[in-house]
C-alpha positions as CSV (number, residue, x, y, z in Angstrom):
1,X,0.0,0.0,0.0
2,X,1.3,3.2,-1.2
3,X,-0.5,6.5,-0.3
4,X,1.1,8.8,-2.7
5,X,0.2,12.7,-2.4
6,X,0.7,15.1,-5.5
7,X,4.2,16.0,-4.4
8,X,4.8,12.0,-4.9
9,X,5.8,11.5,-1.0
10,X,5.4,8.0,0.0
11,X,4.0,7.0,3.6
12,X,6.5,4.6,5.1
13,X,4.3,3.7,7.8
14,X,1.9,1.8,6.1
15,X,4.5,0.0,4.6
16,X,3.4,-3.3,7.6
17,X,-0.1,-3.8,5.6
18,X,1.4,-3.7,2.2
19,X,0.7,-7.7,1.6
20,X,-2.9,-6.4,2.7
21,X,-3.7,-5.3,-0.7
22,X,-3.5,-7.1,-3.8
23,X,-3.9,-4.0,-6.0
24,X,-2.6,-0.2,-6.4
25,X,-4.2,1.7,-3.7
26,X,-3.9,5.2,-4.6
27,X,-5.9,8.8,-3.1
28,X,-4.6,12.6,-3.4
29,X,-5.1,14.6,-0.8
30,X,-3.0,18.2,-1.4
31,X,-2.4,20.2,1.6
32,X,-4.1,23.6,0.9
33,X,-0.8,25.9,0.1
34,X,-0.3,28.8,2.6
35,X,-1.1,31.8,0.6
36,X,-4.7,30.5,-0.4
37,X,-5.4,29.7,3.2
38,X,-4.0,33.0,4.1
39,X,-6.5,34.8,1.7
40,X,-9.9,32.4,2.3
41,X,-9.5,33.5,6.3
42,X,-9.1,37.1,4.8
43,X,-11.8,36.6,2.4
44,X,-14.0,35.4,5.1
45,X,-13.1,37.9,7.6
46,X,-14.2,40.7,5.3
47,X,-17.1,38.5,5.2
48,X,-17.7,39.4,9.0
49,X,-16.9,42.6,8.8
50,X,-19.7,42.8,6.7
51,X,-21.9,40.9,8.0
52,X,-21.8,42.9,11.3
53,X,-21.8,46.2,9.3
54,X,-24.9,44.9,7.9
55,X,-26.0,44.3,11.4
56,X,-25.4,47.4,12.9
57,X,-27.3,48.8,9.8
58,X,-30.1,46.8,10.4
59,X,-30.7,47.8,14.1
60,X,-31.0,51.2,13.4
61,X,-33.3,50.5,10.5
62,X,-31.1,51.6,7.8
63,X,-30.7,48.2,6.1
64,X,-33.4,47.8,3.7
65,X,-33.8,43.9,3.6
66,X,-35.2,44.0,7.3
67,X,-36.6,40.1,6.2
68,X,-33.3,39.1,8.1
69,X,-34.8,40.1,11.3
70,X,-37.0,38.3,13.6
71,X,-40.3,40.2,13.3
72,X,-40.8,42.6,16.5
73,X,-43.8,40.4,18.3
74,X,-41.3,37.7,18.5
75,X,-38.5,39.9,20.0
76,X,-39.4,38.4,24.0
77,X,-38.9,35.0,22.3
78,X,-36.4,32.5,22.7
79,X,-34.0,32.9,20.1
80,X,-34.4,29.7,18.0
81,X,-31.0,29.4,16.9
82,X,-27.3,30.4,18.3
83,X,-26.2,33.4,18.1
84,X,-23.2,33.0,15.3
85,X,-25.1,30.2,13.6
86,X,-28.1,32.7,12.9
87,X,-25.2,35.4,12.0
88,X,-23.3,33.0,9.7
89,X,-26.7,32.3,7.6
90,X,-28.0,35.7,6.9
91,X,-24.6,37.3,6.2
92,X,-22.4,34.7,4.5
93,X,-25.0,32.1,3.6
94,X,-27.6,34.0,2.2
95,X,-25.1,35.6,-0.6
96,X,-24.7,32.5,-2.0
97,X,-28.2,30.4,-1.2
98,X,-29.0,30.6,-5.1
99,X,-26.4,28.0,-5.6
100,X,-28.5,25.6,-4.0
101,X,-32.2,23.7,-3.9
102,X,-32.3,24.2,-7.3
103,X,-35.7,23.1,-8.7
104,X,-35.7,20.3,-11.3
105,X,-37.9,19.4,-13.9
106,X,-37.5,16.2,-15.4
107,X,-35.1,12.7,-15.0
108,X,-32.0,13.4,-13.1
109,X,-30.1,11.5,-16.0
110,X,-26.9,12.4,-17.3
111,X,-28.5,15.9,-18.4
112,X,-31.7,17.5,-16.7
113,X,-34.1,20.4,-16.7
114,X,-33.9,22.6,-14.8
115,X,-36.7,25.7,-13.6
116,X,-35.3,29.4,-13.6
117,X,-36.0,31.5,-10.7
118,X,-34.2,34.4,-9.4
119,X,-34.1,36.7,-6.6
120,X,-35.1,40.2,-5.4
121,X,-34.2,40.2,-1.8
122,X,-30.6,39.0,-1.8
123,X,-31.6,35.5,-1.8
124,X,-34.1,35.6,1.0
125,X,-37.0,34.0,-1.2
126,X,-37.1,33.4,-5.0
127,X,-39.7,34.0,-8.2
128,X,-40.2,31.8,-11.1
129,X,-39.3,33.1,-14.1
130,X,-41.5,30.2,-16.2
131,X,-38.2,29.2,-18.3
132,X,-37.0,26.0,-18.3
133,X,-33.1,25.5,-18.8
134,X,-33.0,22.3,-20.9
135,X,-30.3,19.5,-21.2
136,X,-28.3,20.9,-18.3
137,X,-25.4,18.4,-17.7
138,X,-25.5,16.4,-14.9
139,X,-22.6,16.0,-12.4
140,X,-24.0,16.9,-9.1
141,X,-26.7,13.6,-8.5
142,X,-25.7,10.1,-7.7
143,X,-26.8,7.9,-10.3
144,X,-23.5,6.2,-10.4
145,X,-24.5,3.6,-12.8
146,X,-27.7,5.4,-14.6
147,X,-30.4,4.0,-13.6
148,X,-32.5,6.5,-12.6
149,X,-34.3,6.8,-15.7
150,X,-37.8,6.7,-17.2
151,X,-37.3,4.3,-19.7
152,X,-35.9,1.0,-20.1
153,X,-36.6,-2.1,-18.2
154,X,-36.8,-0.4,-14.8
155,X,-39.2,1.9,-15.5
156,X,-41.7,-0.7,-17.3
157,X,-41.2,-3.3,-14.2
158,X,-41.8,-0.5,-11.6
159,X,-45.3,0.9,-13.7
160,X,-46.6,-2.6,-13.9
161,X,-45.9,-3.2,-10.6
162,X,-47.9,0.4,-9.7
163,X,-50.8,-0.7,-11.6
164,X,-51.2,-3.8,-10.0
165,X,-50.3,-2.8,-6.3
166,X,-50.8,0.5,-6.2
167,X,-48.2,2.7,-4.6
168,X,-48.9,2.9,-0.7
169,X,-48.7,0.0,1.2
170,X,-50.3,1.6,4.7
171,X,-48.9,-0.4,7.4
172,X,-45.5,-1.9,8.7
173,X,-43.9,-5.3,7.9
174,X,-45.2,-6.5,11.2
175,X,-48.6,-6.1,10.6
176,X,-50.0,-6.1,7.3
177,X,-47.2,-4.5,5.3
178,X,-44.9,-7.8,4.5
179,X,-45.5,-8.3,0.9
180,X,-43.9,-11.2,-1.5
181,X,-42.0,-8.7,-3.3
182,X,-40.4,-7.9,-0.3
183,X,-38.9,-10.9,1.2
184,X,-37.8,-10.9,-2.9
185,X,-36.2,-8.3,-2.7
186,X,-34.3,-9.1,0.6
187,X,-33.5,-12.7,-0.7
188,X,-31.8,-11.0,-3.7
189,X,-29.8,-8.3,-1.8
190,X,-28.5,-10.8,0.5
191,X,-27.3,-13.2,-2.3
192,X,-25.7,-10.0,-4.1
193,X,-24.0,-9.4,-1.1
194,X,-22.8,-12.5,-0.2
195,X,-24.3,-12.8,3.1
196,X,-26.6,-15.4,4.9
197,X,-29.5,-12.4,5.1
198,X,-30.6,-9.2,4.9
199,X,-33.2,-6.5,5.3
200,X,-35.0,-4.0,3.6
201,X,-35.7,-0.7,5.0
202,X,-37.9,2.8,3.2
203,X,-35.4,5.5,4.2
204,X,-31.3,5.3,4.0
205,X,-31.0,7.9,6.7
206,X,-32.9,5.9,9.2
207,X,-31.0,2.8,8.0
208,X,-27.9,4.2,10.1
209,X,-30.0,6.5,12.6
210,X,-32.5,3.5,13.9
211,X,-30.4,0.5,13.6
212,X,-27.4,1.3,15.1
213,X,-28.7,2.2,18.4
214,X,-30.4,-1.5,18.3
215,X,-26.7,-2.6,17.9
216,X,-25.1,-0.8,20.7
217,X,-26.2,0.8,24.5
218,X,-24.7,1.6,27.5
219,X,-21.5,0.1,28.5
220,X,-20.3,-0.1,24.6
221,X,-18.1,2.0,22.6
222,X,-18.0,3.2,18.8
223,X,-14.8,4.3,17.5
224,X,-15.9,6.3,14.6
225,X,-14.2,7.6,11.3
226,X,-13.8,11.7,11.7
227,X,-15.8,12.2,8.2
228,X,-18.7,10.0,9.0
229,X,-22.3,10.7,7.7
230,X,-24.6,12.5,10.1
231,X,-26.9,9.4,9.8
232,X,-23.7,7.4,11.5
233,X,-23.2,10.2,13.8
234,X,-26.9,10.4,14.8
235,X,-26.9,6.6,15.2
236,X,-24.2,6.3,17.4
237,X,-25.5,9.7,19.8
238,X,-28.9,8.2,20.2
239,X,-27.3,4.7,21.3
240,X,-26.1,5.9,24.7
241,X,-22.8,4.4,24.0
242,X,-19.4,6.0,24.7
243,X,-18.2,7.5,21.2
244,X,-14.7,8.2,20.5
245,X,-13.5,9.5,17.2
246,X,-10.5,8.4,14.7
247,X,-8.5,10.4,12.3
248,X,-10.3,10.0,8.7
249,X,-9.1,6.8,6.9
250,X,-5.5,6.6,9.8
251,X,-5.2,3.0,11.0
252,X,-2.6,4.3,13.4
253,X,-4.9,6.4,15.3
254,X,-8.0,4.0,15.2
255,X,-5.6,1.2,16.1
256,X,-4.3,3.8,19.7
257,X,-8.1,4.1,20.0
258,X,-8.8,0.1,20.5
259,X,-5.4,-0.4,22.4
260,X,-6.5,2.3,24.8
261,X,-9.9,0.7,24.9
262,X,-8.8,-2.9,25.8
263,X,-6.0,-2.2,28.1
264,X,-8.2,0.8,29.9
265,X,-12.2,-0.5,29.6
266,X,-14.8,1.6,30.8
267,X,-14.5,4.7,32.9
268,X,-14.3,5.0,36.4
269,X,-14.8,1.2,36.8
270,X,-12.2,0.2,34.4
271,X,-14.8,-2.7,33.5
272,X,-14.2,-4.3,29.6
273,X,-16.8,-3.1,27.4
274,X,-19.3,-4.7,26.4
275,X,-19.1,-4.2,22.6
276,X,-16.6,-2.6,20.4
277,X,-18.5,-1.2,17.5
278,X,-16.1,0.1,14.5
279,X,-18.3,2.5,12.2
280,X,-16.4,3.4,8.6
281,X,-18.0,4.2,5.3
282,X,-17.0,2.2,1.7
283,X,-16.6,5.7,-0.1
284,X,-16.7,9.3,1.8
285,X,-18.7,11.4,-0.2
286,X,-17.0,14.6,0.5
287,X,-13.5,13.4,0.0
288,X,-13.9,11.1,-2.8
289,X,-11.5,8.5,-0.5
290,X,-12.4,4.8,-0.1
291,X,-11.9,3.5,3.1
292,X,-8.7,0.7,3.9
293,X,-11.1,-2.0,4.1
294,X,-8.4,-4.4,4.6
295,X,-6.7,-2.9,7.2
296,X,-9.9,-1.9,9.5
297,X,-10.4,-6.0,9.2
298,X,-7.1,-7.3,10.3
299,X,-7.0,-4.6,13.4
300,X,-10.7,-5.5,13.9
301,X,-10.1,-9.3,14.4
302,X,-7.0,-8.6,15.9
303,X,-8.5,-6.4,18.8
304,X,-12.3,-8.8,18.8
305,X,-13.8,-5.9,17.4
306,X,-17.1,-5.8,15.8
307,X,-17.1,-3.4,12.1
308,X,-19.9,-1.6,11.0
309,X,-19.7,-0.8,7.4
310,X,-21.9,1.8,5.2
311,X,-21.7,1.4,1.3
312,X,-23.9,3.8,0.7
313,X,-22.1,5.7,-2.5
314,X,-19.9,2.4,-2.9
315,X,-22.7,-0.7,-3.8
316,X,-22.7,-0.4,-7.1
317,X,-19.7,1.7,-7.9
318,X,-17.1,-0.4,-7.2
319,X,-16.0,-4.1,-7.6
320,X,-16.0,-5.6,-10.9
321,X,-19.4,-7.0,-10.2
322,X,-20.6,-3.7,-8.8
323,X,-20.7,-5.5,-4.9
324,X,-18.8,-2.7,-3.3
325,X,-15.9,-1.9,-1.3
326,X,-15.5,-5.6,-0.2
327,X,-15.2,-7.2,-3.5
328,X,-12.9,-3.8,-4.2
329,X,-10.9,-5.5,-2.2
330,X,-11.0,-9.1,-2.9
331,X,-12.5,-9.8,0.6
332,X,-14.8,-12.2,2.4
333,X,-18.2,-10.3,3.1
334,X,-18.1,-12.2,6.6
335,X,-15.4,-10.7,7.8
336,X,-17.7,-7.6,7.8
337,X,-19.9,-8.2,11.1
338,X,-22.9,-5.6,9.7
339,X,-23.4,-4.4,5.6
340,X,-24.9,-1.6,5.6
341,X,-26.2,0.0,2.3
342,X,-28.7,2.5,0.7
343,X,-30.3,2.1,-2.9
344,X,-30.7,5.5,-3.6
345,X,-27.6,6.0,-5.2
346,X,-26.6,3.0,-8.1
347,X,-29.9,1.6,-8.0
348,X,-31.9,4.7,-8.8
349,X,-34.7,4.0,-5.6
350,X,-34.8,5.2,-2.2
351,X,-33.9,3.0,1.4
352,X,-31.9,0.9,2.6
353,X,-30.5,-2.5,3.2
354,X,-28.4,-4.4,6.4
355,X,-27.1,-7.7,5.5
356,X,-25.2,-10.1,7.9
357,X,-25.4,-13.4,9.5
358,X,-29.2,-14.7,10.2
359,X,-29.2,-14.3,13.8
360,X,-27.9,-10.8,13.0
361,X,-31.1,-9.8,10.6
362,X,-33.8,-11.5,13.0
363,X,-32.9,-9.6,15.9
364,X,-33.1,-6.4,13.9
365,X,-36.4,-7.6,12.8
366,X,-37.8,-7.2,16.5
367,X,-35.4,-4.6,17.4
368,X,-34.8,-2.1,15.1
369,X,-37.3,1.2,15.0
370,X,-37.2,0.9,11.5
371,X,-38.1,-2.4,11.2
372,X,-41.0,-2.1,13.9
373,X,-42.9,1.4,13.6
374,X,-41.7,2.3,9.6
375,X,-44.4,1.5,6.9
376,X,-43.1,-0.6,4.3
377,X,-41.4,0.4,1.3
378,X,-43.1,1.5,-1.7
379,X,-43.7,-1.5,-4.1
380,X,-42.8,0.6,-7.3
381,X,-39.6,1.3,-5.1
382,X,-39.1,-2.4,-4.9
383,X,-39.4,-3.3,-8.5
384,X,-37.0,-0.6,-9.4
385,X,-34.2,-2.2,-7.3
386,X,-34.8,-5.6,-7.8
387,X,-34.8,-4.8,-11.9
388,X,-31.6,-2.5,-11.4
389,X,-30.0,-5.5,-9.5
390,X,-31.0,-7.9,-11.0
391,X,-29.5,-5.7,-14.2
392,X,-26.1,-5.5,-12.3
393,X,-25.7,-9.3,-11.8
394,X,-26.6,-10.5,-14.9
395,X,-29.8,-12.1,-13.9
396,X,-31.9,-10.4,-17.1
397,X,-30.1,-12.4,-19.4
398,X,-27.8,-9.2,-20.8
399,X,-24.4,-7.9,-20.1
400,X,-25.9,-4.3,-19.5
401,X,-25.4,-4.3,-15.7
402,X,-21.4,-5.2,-16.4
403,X,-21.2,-2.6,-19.3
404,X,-22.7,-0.1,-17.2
405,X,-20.0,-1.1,-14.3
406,X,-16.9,-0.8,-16.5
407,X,-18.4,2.7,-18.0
408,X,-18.5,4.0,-14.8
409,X,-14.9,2.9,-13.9
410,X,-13.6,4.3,-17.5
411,X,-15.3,7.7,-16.9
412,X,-14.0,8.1,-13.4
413,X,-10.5,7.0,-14.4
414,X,-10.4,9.5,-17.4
415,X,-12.4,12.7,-16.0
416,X,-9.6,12.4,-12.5
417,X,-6.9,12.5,-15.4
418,X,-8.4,15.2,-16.9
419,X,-8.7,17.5,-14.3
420,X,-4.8,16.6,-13.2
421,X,-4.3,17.5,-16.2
422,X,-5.6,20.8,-16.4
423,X,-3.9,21.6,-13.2
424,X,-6.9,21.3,-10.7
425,X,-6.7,20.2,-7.6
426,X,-9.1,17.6,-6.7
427,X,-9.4,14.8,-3.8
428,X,-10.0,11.5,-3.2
429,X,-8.8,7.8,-4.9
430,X,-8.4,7.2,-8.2
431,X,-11.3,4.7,-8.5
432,X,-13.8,7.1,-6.8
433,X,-16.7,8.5,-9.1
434,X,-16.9,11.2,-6.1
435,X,-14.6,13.8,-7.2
436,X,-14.3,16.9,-5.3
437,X,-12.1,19.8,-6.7
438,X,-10.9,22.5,-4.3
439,X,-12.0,26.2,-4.5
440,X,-10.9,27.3,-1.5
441,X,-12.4,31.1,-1.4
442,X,-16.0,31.6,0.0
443,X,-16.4,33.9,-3.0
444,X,-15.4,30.9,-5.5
445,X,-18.3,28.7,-4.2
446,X,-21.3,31.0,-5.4
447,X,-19.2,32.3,-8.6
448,X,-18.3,29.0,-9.7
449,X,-22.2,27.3,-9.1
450,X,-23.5,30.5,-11.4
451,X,-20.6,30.3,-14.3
452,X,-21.0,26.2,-14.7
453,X,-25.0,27.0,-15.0
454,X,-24.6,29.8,-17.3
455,X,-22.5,27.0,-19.3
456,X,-25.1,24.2,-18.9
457,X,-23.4,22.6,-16.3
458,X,-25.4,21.7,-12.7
459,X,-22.7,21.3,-10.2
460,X,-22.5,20.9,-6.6
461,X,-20.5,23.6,-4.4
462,X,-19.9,22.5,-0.7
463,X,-18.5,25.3,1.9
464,X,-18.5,25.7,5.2
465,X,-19.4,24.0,7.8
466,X,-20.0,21.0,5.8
467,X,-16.1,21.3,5.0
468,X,-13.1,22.8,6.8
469,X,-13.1,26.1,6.3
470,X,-10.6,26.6,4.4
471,X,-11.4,23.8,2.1
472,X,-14.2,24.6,0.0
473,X,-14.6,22.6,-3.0
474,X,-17.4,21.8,-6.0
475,X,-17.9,18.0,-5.8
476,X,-18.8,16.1,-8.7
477,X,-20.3,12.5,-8.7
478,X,-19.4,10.8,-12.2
479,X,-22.1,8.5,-13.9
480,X,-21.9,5.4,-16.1
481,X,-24.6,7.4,-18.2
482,X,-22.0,10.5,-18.9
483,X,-20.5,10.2,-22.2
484,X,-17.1,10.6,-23.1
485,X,-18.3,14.0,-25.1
486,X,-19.9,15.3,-22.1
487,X,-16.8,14.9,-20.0
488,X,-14.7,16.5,-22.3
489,X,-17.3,19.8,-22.8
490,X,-17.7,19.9,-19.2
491,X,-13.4,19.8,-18.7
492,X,-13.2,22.4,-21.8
493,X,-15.7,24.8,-19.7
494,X,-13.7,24.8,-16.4
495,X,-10.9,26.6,-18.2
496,X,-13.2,29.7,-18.6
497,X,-14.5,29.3,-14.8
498,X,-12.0,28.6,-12.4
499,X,-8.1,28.6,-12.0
500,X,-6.6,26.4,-9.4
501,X,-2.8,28.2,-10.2
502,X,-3.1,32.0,-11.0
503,X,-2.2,33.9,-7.4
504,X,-4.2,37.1,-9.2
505,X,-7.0,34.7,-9.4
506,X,-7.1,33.6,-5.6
507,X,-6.6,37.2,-5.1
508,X,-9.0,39.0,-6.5
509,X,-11.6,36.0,-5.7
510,X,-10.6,37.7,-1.6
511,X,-11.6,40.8,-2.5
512,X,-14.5,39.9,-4.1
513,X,-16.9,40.3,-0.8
514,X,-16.4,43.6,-1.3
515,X,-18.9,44.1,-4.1
């Protein structure tokens, strides 16, 4: 193993796991260079300044977007939010809110539609113009390997299966909600996973949030990943266990973590916990890194560990069968104690799936929230995912499934090059069809969301706080549906939009709060 950074230095300390991995394992992960850190703090402190010039201006009524302020019959309230949260969204946020909840109009395919609006009160609330953008590329949704789409055989199977069920199914899967279609579907999940079982579940969020705490209680403790989904973080808070947190993706600080934990146990009492829950995800979708899968296993047998593993942006996109970050890795699916998964993302359907051992599944079954007060899962939802993966192992009788696999992995592979190329500075391994590409300057976030529209481009642009602060970036998730000719238009536009290596460039994108 071999973790080589743009400046080609080579990590000697993971040099122990190397027979680990029986492929390349390669991610980027530049350290942001001084001067453009130096100039996002500026950029963001005249952002302040601002901001509390603007407030000032505001109290003494001299501001004339007063729809900032709470109204004055709510002044003896309790203030709903904190006091530099509520700040940080009307001054900072609000400049650049157009560059999100954009309203769509049609497939989220490779291209979309997408419905004009625009703004007369500095972004407080918008106005439909009535036009339509059409064919607006796609590189912000995660339809890894296409399939949400209204034709083909997905969409016929999932009508049929509307017109003869209907779409609600009004109860829970204990009571009158357990439907033949969904024990198919989890018979089918759990032999594309490779596991003795697995269950179904409507929502991906809750998949995480309401299972894990079913897993774990008082007297347990979850080492968690640094850059773990809110869903994991959620799940593990409501548990009641005892949460400690690892640097993202460093085996040396999650291994100090489970030394500690044996050779110290519980606090106070020094009693051995009860459980050892690890919680990592297959791909992190703001880094664009894949976790070291085989590394998290040997430390997790080593210390009698148990691993909790989320493929939610990985099933699907990667493996050569499309089985995720375990086949990625030429690895036994049992040395994984819980599968976790959503099929929102390659499957083009909404919840979520656990697979394990038997005795695993059937005490989530009477355990788990999910399982016990959610309604059942859409039948139209169903059929979409059994037909999508059913597509992906070749159970149709085509080789579209494959094809669609090896586009995905031949687009991600040549749109990363492509951007190295140009000079951009982007995150994440090299088999990752989450590629994020750094900005940097709060003013870059907005200006680069608005240029890639005005080009026909819909792109993602993630700030603060959802990254460091000085690490804003526009993250794009790559599709099997792309073509090659979309790639290279979308590459050929970035040149007119945004520089990665001009210091007049990083400057003037500082100064640019002023206006």
């Amino acid at each position: 193993l071999f973790k080589v950074i743009e400046n080609k230095y080579i990590d000697r300390s993971k040099k122990p796991y190397i027979e680990l991995y029986s492929r390349p394992f390669i991610e980027s992960f530049e350290e942001t260079p001084m001067l453009v850190a130096v100039l996002t703090y500026m950029g963001y402190g005249i952002l302040t300044i601002f901001g509390y010039l603007r407030d000032f201006m505001r109290e003494w009524k001299i501001e004339k977007c007063h729809i900032a302020r709470e109204r004055e019959e709510q002044k003896d309230f309790v203030s709903l939010y904190q006091d530099f949260e509520n700040f940080y969204t009307r001054n900072l946020y609000m400049r650049i809110r157009d560059s999100w909840n954009r309203p769509i109009c049609s497939v989220p395919g490779a291209t979309f539609d997408l419905v004009e609006r625009s703004s007369n009160d500095y972004n407080w609330t918008f106005e439909y113009t009535g036009r339509v953008v059409k064919d607006v590329i796609n590189l912000g949704s995660y339809n890894y390997l296409g399939f949400a789409e209204n034709t083909g055989a997905c969409a016929t199977a999932a009508g049929e299966v509307t017109v003869k069920f209907g779409v609600g199914v009004a109860s829970t899967r204990q009571e009158m909600g357990n439907l033949d279609k969904h024990e198919e579907l989890e018979k089918l999940a759990a032999s594309f996973l490779g596991v003795e079982s697995a269950m179904a579940f409507g929502m991906g969020f809750a998949t995480n949030s309401m299972n894990i705490p079913a897993l774990a209680g008082k007297g347990c403790l979850i080492l968690s990943d640094e850059l773990n989904h809110a869903s994991l973080v959620l799940g593990a808070r409501l548990s009641g266990s005892t949460i400690r947190v690892f640097k993202h993706n460093n085996m040396q600080s999650l291994e100090k973590l489970l030394r500690d934990a044996i050779a110290h146990g519980q606090p106070r009492t020094h009693r051995p916990w009860k459980k050892i829950l690890i919680l990592v995800e297959g791909i992190y979708s703001m880094e664009g890194s894949i976790i070291r899968l085989p590394e998290v296993i040997a430390l997790k047998k080593k210390y009698k560990a148990y691993l909790y593993l989320d493929e939610a942006h990985s099933i699907g996109a990667l493996g050569p069968n499309g089985r995720g970050v375990v086949e990625y890795f030429g690895l036994d699916p049992k040395d994984v104690d819980v599968m976790m998964g959503t099929f929102t993302k390659s499957f083009g359907a909404a919840g979520g799936y656990i697979g394990g051992r038997k005795d695993l599944i059937d005490y989530l079954r009477t355990h788990s929230h999910s399982a016990i007060y959610a309604t059942s899962m859409s039948l139209p939802v169903v059929e979409q995912i059994i037909t999508s993966m059913k597509c992906i192992m070749g159970k149709d009788g085509t080789t579209i499934g494959r094809s669609r696999i090896q586009r995905l992995a031949e687009n991600t592979v040549y749109f990363r090059r492509r951007l190295r190329e140009m000079g951009f500075i982007i995150y994440g391994n090299n088999d990752s069809p989450v590629v994020p590409m750094m900005l940097y300057m709060p003013a870059k976030i907005g200006a680069f969301g608005r240029e890639m529209l005005k080009r026909n481009i819909g792109v993602v642009v993630v700030g603060f706080p959802a990254t460091p602060i000085i690490e804003s970036r526009a993250r794009f998730c790559i599709s099997a549906a792309h073509t090659k000719e979309m790639l290279d238009r979308v590459t050929t536009r970035f040149l007119a939009t945004a520089s990665t290596s001009n210091h007049l460039d990083h400057f003037k994108a500082a100064l640019y709060p002023f206006y």
